[in-house]
TORDO-709183 format. One record per residue (C-alpha): z, x, y; residue number from 1. Coordinates in steps of 0.02 Angstrom, whole numbers, plus 50000, padded with zeros to 5 digits. Last residue first. Example, Ala and Ser with C-alpha at 12.3 -4.5 7.8 and 13.67 -1.06 7.14 Angstrom:
! residues 2
R;pz;px;py;num
R;50357;50684;49947;2
R;50390;50615;49775;1
This chain:
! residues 505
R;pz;px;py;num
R;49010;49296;50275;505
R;49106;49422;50361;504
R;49228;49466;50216;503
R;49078;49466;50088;502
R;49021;49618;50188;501
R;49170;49705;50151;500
R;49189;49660;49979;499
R;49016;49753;49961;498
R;49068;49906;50072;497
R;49219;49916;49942;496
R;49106;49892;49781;495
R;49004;50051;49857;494
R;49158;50155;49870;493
R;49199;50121;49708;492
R;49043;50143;49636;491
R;49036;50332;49736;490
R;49211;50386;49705;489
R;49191;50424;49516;488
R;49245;50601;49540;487
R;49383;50588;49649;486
R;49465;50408;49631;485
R;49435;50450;49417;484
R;49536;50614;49456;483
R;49683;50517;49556;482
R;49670;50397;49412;481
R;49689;50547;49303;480
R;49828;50609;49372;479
R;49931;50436;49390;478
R;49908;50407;49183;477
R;49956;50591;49141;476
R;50120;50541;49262;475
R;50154;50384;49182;474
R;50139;50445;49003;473
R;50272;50606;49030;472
R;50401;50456;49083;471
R;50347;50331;48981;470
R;50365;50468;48834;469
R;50531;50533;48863;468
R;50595;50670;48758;467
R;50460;50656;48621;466
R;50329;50691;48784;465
R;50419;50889;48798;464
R;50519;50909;48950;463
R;50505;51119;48952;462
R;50614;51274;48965;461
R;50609;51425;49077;460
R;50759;51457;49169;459
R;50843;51585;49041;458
R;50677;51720;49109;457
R;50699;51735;49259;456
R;50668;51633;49432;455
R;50502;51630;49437;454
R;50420;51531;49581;453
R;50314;51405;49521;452
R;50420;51256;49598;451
R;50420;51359;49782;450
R;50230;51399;49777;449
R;50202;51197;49766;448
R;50329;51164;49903;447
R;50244;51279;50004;446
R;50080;51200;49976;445
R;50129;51045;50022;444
R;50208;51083;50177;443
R;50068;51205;50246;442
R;49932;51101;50166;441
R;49977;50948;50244;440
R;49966;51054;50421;439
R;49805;51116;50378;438
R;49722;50937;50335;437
R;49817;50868;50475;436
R;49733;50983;50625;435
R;49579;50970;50556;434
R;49583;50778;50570;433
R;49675;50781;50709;432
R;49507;50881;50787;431
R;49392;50795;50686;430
R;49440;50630;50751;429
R;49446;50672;50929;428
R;49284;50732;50933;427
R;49192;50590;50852;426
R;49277;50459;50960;425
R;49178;50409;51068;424
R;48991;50470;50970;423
R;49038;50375;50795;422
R;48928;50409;50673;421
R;49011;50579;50660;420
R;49205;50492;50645;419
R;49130;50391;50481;418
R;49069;50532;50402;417
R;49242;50639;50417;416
R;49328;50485;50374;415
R;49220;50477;50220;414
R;49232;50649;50172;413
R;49442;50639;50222;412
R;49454;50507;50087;411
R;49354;50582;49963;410
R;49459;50731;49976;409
R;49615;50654;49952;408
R;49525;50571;49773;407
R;49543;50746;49690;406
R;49401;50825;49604;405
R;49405;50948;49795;404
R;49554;50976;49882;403
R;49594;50866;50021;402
R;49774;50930;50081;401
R;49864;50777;49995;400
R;49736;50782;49822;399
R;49799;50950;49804;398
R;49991;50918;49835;397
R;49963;50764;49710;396
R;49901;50871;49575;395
R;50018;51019;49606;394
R;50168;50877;49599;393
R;50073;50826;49438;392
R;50077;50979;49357;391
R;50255;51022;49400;390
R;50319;50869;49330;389
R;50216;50903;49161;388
R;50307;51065;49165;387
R;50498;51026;49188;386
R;50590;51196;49194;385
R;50426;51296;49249;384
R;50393;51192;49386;383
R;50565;51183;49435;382
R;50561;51380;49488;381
R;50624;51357;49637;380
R;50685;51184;49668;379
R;50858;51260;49744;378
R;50767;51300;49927;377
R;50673;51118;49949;376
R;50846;51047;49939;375
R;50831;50878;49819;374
R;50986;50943;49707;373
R;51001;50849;49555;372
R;51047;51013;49457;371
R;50867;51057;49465;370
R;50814;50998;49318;369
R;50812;50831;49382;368
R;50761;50893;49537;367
R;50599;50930;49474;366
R;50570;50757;49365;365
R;50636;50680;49536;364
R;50473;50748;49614;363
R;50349;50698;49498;362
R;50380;50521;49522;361
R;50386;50528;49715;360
R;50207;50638;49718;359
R;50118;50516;49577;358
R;50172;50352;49697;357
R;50105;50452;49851;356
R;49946;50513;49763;355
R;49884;50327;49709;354
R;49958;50231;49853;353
R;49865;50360;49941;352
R;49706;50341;49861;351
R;49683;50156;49853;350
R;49738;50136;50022;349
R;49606;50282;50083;348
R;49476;50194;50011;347
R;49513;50031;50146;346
R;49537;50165;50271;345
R;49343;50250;50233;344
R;49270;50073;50211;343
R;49334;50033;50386;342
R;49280;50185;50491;341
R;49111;50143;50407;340
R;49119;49981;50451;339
R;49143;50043;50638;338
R;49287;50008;50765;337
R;49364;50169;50743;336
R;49552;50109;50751;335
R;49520;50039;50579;334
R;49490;50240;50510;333
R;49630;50293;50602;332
R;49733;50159;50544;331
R;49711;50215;50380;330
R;49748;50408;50425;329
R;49893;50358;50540;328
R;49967;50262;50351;327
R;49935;50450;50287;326
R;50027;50538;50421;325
R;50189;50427;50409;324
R;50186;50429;50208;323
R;50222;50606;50242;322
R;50364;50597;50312;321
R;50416;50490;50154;320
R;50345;50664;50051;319
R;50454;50772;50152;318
R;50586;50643;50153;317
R;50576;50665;49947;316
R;50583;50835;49939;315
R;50726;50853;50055;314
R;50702;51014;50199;313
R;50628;50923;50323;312
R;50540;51030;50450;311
R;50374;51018;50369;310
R;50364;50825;50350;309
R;50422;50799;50511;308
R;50282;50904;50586;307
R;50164;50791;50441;306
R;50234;50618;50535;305
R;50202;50690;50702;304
R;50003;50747;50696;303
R;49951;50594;50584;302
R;50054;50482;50687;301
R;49993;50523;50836;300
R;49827;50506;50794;299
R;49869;50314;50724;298
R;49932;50270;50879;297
R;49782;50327;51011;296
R;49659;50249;50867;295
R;49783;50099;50872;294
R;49765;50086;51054;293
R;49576;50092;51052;292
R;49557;49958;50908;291
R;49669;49848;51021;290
R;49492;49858;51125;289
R;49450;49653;51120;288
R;49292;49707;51078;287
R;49326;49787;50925;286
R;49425;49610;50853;285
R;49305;49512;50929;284
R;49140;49593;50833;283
R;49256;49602;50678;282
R;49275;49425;50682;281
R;49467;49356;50712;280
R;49504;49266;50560;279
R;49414;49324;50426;278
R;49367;49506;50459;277
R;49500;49578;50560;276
R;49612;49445;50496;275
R;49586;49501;50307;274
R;49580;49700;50343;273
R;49768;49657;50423;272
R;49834;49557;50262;271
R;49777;49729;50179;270
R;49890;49827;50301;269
R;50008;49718;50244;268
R;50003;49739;50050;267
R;49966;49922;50113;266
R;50129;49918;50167;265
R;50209;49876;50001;264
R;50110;49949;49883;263
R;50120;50143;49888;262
R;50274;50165;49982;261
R;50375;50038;49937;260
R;50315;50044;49751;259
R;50353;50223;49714;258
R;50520;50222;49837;257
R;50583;50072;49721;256
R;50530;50155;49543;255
R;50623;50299;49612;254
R;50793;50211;49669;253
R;50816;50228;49834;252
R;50862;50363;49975;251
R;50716;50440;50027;250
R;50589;50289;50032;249
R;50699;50176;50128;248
R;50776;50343;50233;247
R;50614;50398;50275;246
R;50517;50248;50330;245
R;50624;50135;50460;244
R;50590;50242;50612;243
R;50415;50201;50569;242
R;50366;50104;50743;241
R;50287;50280;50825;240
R;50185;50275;50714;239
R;50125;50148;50601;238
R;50264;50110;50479;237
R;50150;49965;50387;236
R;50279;49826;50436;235
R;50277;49875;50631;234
R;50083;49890;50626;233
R;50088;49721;50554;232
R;50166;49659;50709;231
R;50081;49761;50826;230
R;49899;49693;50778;229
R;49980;49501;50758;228
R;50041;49530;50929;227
R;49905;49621;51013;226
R;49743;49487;50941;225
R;49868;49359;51001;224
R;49875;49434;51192;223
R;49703;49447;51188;222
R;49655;49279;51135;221
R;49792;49212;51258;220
R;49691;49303;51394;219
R;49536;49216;51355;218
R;49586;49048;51335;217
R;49547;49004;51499;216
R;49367;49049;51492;215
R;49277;49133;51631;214
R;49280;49318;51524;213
R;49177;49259;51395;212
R;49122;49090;51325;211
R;49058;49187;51173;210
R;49231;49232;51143;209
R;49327;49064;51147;208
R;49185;48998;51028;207
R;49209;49146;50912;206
R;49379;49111;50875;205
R;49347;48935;50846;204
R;49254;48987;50712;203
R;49374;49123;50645;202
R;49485;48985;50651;201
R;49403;48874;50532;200
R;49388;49037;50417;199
R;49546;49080;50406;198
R;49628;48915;50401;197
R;49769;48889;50478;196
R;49703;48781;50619;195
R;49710;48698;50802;194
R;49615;48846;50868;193
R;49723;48896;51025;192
R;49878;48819;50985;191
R;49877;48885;50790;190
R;49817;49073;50880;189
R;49982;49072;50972;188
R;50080;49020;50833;187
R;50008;49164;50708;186
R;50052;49264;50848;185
R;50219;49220;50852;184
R;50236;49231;50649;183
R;50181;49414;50674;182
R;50294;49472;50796;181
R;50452;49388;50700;180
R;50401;49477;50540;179
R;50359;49634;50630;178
R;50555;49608;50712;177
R;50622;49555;50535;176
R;50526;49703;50464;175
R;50639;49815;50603;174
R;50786;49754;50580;173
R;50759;49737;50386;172
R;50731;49923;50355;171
R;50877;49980;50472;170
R;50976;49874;50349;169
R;50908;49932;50184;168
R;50933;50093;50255;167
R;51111;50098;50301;166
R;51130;50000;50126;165
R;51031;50139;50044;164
R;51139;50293;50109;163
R;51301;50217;50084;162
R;51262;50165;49900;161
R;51215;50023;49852;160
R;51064;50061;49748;159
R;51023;49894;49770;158
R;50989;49915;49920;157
R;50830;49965;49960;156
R;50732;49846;49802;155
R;50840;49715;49872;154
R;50765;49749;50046;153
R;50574;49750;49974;152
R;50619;49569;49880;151
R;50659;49514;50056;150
R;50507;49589;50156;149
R;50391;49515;50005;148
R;50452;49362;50013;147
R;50433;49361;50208;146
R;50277;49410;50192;145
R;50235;49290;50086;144
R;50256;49134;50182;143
R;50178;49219;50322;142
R;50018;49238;50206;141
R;50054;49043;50166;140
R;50033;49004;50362;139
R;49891;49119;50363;138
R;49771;49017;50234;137
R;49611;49105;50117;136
R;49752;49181;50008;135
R;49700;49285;49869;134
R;49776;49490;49923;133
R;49923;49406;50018;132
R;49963;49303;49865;131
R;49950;49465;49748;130
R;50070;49574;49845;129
R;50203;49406;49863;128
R;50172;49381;49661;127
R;50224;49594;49652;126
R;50363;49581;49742;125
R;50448;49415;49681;124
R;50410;49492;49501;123
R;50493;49670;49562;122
R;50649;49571;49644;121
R;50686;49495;49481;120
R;50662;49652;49380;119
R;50785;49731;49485;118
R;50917;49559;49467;117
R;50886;49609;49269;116
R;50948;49778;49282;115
R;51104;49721;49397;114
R;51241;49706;49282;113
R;51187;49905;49196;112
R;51246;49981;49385;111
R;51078;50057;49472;110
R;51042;50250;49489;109
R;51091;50325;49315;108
R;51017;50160;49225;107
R;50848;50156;49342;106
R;50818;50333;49304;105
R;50730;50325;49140;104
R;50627;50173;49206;103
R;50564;50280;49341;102
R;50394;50325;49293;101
R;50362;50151;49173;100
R;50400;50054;49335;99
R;50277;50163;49445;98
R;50158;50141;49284;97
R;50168;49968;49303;96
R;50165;49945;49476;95
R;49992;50060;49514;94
R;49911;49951;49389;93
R;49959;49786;49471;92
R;49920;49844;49642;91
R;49752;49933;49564;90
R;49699;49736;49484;89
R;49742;49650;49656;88
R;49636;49767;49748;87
R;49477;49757;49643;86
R;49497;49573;49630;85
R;49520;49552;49826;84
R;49385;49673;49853;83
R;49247;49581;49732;82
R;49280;49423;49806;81
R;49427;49283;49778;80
R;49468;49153;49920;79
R;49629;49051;49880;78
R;49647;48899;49962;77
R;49782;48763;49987;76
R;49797;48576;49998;75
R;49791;48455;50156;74
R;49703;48578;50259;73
R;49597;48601;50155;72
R;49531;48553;50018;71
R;49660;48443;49875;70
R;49612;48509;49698;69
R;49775;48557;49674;68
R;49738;48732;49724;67
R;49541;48737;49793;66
R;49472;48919;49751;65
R;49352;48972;49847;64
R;49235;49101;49781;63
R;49141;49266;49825;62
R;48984;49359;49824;61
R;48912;49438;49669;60
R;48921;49330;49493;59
R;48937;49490;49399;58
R;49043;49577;49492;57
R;49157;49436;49530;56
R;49165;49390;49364;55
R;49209;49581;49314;54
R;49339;49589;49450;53
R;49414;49436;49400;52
R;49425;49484;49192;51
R;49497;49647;49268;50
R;49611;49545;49366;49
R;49670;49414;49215;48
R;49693;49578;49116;47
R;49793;49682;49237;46
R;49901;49534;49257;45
R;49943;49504;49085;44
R;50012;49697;49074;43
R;50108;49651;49222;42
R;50184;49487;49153;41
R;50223;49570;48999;40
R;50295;49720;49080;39
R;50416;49611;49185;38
R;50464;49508;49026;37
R;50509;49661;48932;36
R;50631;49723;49062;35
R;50709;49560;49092;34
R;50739;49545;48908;33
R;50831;49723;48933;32
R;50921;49660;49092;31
R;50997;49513;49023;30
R;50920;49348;49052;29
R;50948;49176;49160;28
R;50881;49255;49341;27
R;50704;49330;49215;26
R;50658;49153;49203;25
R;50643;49142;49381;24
R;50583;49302;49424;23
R;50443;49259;49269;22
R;50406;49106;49332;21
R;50362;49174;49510;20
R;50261;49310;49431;19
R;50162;49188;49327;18
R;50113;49096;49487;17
R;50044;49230;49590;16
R;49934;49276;49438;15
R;49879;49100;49375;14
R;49827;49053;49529;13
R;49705;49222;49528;12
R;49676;49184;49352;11
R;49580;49007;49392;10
R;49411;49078;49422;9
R;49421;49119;49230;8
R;49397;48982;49164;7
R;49232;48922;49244;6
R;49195;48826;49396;5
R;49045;48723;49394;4
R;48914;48764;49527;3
R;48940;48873;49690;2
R;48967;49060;49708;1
């Protein structure tokens, strides 16, 4: 997009930088004003990125966005294309109604003093989410990682109980270690390109391949490629580095395990689709064959994490264990090597964080009204008890196994489509692929016979919307978008192989 810029290029700044304002006007207030400045901010930010996404729609392509007006390297870039937009605006979404969800919770689960500090941590979350979506420079994307590991803690913790501190820590040892991986790599490709820069290193990237195999910065290519690839992996819970995942999602607040799982590591997995494209070349990156050992990885994980998920006997594990399958299911879909393999993970990010922040939401409505208890074997009959939970839990169970109407079944289409245009691994895919799709409907599915169970007659009572409305609001607004993901999949899928393209150019 060249010419004059116009107003609303400059949102994407604007976004990042309104959250940071907010966390910091938000450390002087009380947890209710705290409260209302956090939805503000949010509902601004859906705005500014619809406004984005429509510009970049319209204009087709993408833009760079100069902060400062000092270029690079002396200043720093944003680059903003249909994807980033699209991305950025379903983050911001996907927060605000995970907020709105567990809002009724947050006073039983966190002590009244520290409201405001969780409305803190969700602005530092959500501007470190949006900078890694915008930013055209990897130094800054560390930057932001590490914002977004500590905010992600806090979020763990500040439950503080014994359960979410062990977590919280077990959740930074391991982040620290991606964290530590990561910035490594991001040294290692700084010596061998002499920038930070995506797109002046993907150029000297591509010099160091083209001189093959004789060059002596072949080997150190590799060997970055591995530790920025593992080191994200780590972050995103690929298996078998998600020891970290079920007790984080488990044992926090709701709102928290909402966001974590549905935002968080696709944040970073997002960062990921960025270097793939921007800073290593997609050509490198599948010829280097670290797509191989994530494909090996990311199988694994989809078989493991849902055998986890069926053992476990805690709602909200099960659905964490499930998390472990559906991040395999992403990296399945990079580990193919193939743009279709790509466009298939990239729409499986929007759906899970969809389903998987729905799934965590409905659940504590069942064992609300289930004396509290989270055992699989005392939420009989829950549907019943709380009926617009129910719903959605049968919703997101659906969308889980690949049901038709629901966006899990667009998902497993494309991967399905993507795995047959690709002869090496076509077999393998389907198989897992079968394989998962009948063991997420032996755990779901259970579950979902187990809440509709009658239990007699003096069980059955209802959460009406009068008793809480953001509650009963959240969850209509998370089933539909699962719906829209399902039935409208075709534009959306069609933007994403559009952003896609803009990545390589």
């Amino acid at each position: 997009m060249a010419g004059q810029m116009e107003f609303v290029q400059n949102f994407p700044c604007f976004s990042i930088m309104l959250c940071m304002f907010a966390g910091i006007i938000s450390s002087a207030l009380k947890g209710k004003a705290a409260k209302w400045i956090n939805t503000a901010v949010l509902c601004a930010n859906i705005l500014m990125s619809a406004a984005v996404l429509l510009f970049a729609v319209d204009k087709g392509g993408y833009y760079v966005y100069v902060m400062g007006q000092f270029p690079a390297p002396w200043g720093n870039e944003l680059r903003v294309g249909v994807l980033e937009a699209g991305m950025a605006l379903f983050f911001c979404v996907i927060m605000l109604l995970s907020l709105m969800g567990g809002r009724h919770k947050l006073i039983q689960e966190v002590k009244e003093g520290k409201h405001g500090l969780y409305y803190i941590l969700t602005d530092l979350m959500l501007s470190s989410l949006l900078a890694l979506i915008y930013t055209n420079d990897l130094f800054t994307a560390y930057v932001f990682v590490e914002i977004n590991t500590i905010s992600a803690c806090g979020l763990i913790m500040i439950r503080q109980n014994g359960r979410t501190i062990e977590a919280a820590v077990r959740y930074m040892i391991m982040s620290l270690l991606g964290s530590g991986l990561f910035l490594m790599g991001l040294c290692m490709l700084y010596d061998l390109t002499g920038h930070l820069l995506m797109s002046n290193i993907e150029g000297k990237v591509r010099e160091i391949y083209l001189a093959g195999t004789g060059s002596s910065y072949h080997i150190p290519l590799l060997i970055t490629i591995a530790v920025i690839s593992v080191g994200l992996a780590i972050k995103s819970a690929l298996f078998p580095f998600h020891a970290w995942l079920p007790d984080a999602y488990g044992y926090s607040t709701v709102s928290s395990a909402a966001i974590l799982s549905s935002l968080v590591s696709k944040g970073y997995i997002f960062l990921l689709f960025k270097i793939i494209y921007r800073v290593i070349g997609f050509e490198v990156f599948h010829d280097s064959k670290i797509v191989n050992i994530l494909f090996i990885f990311s199988l694994m994980g989809m078989i493991f994490g849902s055998l986890s998920a069926i053992k476990e006997n805690d709602v909200r594990r099960m659905i964490a264990f499930s998390s472990i399958a559906q991040i395999g299911y992403i990296y399945m879909g990079i580990g193919m090597g193939t743009q279709a393999g790509m466009v298939a993970a990239v729409f499986h990010v929007l759906s899970h964080a969809a389903t998987k922040s729905l799934l965590f939401i409905a659940a504590i409505g069942l064992t609300d009204v289930s004396g509290g208890s989270r055992k699989l074997t005392e939420l009989t009959g829950s549907g019943y008890r709380n009926k617009i939970a129910g719903v959605a839990f049968m919703v997101g169970s659906l969308s889980m196994v690949g049901v038709p109407l629901f966006s899990g079944f667009i998902s497993k289409l494309l991967f399905s489509q993507a795995a047959v245009q690709n002869e090496g691994k076509m077999l393998p895919t389907l198989i897992v692929l079968g394989i998962s799709t009948i063991l997420n409907a032996i755990y779901f599915m259970k579950t979902v016979i187990r809440i509709y169970t009658p239990v007699g007659e003096t069980e059955y009572f209802g959460v009406t919307w009068r008793e809480n409305k953001g509650y009963a609001a959240a969850l209509v607004c998370f089933m539909a978008l699962n719906v829209m993901l399902g039935v409208f999949s075709q534009p959306i899928v069609d933007l994403i192989g559009v952003g896609l393209d803009s990545f390589s150019a």
